[in-house]
N, C-alpha and C positions, 0 to 999 in steps of 0.2 A: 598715265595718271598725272595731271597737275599737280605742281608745288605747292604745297595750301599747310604755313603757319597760323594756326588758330589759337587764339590767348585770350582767355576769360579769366578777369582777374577779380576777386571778391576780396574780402578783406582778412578773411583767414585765409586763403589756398587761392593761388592760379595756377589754371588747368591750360595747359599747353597742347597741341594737337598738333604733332606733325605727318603729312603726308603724302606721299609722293618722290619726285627726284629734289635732293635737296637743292636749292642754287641753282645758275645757271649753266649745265654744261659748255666745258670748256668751247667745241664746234657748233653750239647756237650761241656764244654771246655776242656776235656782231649780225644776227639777224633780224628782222624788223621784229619789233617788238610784238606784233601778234602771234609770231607763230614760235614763242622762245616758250619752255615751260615755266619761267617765269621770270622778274625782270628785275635788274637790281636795286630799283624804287623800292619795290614791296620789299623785297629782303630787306635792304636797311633801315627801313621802317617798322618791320619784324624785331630787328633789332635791335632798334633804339625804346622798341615798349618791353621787351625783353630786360632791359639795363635798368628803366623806371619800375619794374615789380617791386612791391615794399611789404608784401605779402610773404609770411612767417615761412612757407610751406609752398613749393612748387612740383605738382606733378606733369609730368612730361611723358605725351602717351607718344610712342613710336611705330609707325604704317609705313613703313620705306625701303625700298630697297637698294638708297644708297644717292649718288652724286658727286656734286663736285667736293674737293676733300676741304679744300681751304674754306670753302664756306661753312663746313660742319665744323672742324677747328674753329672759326669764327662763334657759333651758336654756342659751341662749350666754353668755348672763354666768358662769352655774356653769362651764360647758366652760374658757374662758376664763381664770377664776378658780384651777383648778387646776394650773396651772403646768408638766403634761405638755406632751409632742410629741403632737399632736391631727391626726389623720387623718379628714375626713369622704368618706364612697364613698355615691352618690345612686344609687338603681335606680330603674326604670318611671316612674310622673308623679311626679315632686318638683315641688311647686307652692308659692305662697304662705307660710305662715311655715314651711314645711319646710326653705324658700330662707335664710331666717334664720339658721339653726342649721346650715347646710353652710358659711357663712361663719364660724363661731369654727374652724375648721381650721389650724393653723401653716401659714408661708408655705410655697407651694408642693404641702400638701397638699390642697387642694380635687379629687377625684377624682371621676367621673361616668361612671355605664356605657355604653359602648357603645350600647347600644340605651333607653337614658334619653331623657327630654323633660323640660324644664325652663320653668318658667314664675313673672315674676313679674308683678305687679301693683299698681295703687290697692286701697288699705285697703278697706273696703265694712262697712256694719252692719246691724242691724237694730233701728229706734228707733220711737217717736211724742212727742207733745208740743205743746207751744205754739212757737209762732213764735222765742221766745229758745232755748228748751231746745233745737230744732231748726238752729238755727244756731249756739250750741255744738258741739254734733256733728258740722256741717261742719266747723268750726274743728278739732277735734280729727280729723277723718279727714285732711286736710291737714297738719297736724305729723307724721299717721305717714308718709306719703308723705313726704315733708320728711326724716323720719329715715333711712327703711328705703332711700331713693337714697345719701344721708349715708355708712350703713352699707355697701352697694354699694361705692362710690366709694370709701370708705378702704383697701378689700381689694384693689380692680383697680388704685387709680391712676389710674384714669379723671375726668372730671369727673361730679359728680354731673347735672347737665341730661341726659347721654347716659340717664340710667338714669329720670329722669322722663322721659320722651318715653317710654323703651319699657313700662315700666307703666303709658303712658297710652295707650296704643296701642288699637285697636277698642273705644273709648269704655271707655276705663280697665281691660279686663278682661287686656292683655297679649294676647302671642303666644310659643304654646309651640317654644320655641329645639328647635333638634338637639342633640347634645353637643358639634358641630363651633362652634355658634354661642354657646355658652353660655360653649365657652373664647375664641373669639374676642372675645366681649362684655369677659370678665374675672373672669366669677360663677364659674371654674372654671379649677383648672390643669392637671387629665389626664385623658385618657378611659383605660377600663380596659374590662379585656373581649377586648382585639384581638390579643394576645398570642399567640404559637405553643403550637401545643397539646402538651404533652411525647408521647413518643413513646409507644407503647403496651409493654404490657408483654411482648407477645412478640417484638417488635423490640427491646428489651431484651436479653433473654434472648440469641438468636439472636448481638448483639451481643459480648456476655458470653461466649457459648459458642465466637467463632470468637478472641477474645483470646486464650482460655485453651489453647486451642489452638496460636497460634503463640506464646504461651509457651512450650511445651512444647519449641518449637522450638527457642528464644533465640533469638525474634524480639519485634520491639516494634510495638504498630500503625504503619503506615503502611511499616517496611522490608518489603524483597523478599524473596522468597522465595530460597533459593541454587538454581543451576540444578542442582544436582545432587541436592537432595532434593526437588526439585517434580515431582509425579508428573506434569504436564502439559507438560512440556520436551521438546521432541525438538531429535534431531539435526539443527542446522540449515546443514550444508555443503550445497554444492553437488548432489553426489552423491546425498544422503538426499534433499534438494529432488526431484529426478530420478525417483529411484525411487520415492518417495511419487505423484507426480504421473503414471508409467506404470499402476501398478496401481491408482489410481481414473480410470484413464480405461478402462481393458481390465473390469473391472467395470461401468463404465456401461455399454457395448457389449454384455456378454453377458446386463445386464438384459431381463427382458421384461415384457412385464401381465400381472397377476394373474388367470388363466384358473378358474371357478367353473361347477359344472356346475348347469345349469338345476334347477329343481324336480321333485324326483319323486313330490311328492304328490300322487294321481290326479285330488283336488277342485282343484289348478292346470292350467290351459287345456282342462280338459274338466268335463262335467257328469257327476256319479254317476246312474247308472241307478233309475229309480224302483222301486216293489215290483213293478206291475204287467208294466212291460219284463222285471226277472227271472224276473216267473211264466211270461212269454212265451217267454222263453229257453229256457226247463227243458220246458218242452212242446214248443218246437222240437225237444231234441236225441231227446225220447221218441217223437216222430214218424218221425224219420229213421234208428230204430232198428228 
């Protein structure tokens, strides 16, 4: 999947849509530019309408499952930077630096679907070199871990060691949370998704139709009906009791079964007569003539 920043900005809320690999992976940024998932133009132009949002309210929908780290650090700083109430909502696998960028959210909003998976992890590259240059790069994959717990940890409250152990979990690669686990961890404040589903539109209506109704009555939902315009009221003395209960009992007794006269169509429990039986017939009766 393509990198695809998408920002529709209204004058109350801009809707942010991220999806795909964030940034440009570290081993395509020196490839021609067609075949990169995307290309540092767009991103920083992402980011620079990012900075100019002046919109109260930013929701941030997340489809990712991750990328380069410094460019998602980058996206959270702008988010961040802009001084809105910042909602981020995570669907399907949010992974890696997707994780990054669901924590620039105001407190409380970090939200996560229902049926979302969450996953963070150790940093990871792809390098060669001499023995120093190569052990720089450890050094610097250990500061981002270092950070990205840091980062964790300011958001939950948590201590940051909780959050290194679980990005170091099956030899550094993580373990993808539930959303039940993701809030419990701290990487998240509400799942979404669970919510009762509004009624349909002809249970509406129906609704609507029987209101408008006992309006008509000078009635309000929930009062009764008076017993003297409710077409379903009877008499309930004694006497009516009596006589209702005589004449469905004298009814049941003069009931009977439903009596149906067999089939009278000749091909039911007999056979039709062949050609040759009728040639024989008719020669019969020519005979006996």
């Amino acid at each position: 999947m393509k990198s695809e920043i998408q920002i529709r900005n209204e004058a109350d809320k801009c809707l942010i849509e991220i999806e795909g690999t964030i940034g440009v992976p570290e081993e395509w940024q020196f490839d021609a530019p067609e075949s990169r998932v995307a290309t540092y133009e767009k991103f920083r132009e992402a980011l620079a309408r990012i900075a100019e949002i002046e919109a109260p309210e930013i929701v941030v929908e997340i489809r990712s499952t991750g990328g380069d780290v410094n460019d998602a650090l980058l996206i959270h700083d702008a988010l961040a930077q802009t001084g809105a109430r910042i909602t981020t909502r995570c669907y399907g696998y949010t992974a890696s630096a997707a994780t990054i960028i669901a924590q620039a959210a105001s407190e409380g909003c970090r939200e996560i679907s229902a049926n979302a998976l969450y996953l963070i992890h150790t940093a990871l590259c792809t390098t060669e070199g001499n023995a120093a240059e190569l052990s720089a790069k450890i050094e610097l994959l250990r500061q981002t871990d270092e950070r990205l717990a840091a980062l964790y940890a300011s958001r939950s409250g948590r201590p940051a060691t909780e959050f290194e152990a679980l990005m170091s979990e099956n030899n550094g690669n993580g373990r993808w949370l539930s959303p039940e686990e993701a809030v419990g961890a701290g990487l998240a404040d509400k799942i979404i998704g669970t919510e009762e589903q509004p009624a349909l539109p002809v249970v509406r209506n129906i609704t609507r139709g029987w209101e408008r109704l006992l309006a008509r009555c000078g009635l309000r939902p929930g009062e009764t009906m008076p017993e003297d315009r409710n077409i379903l009221h009877f008499d309930q003395t004694p006497a009516a009791r009596t006589s209702r209960t005589s004449a469905s009992e004298e009814a049941f007794r003069q009931a009977v079964p439903t009596r149906t006269r067999s089939c009278e169509d000749p091909s039911h429990g007999e056979a039709s007569p062949s050609a040759n039986q009728r040639a024989y017939a008719e020669d019969a009766k020519l005979f006996r003539k």
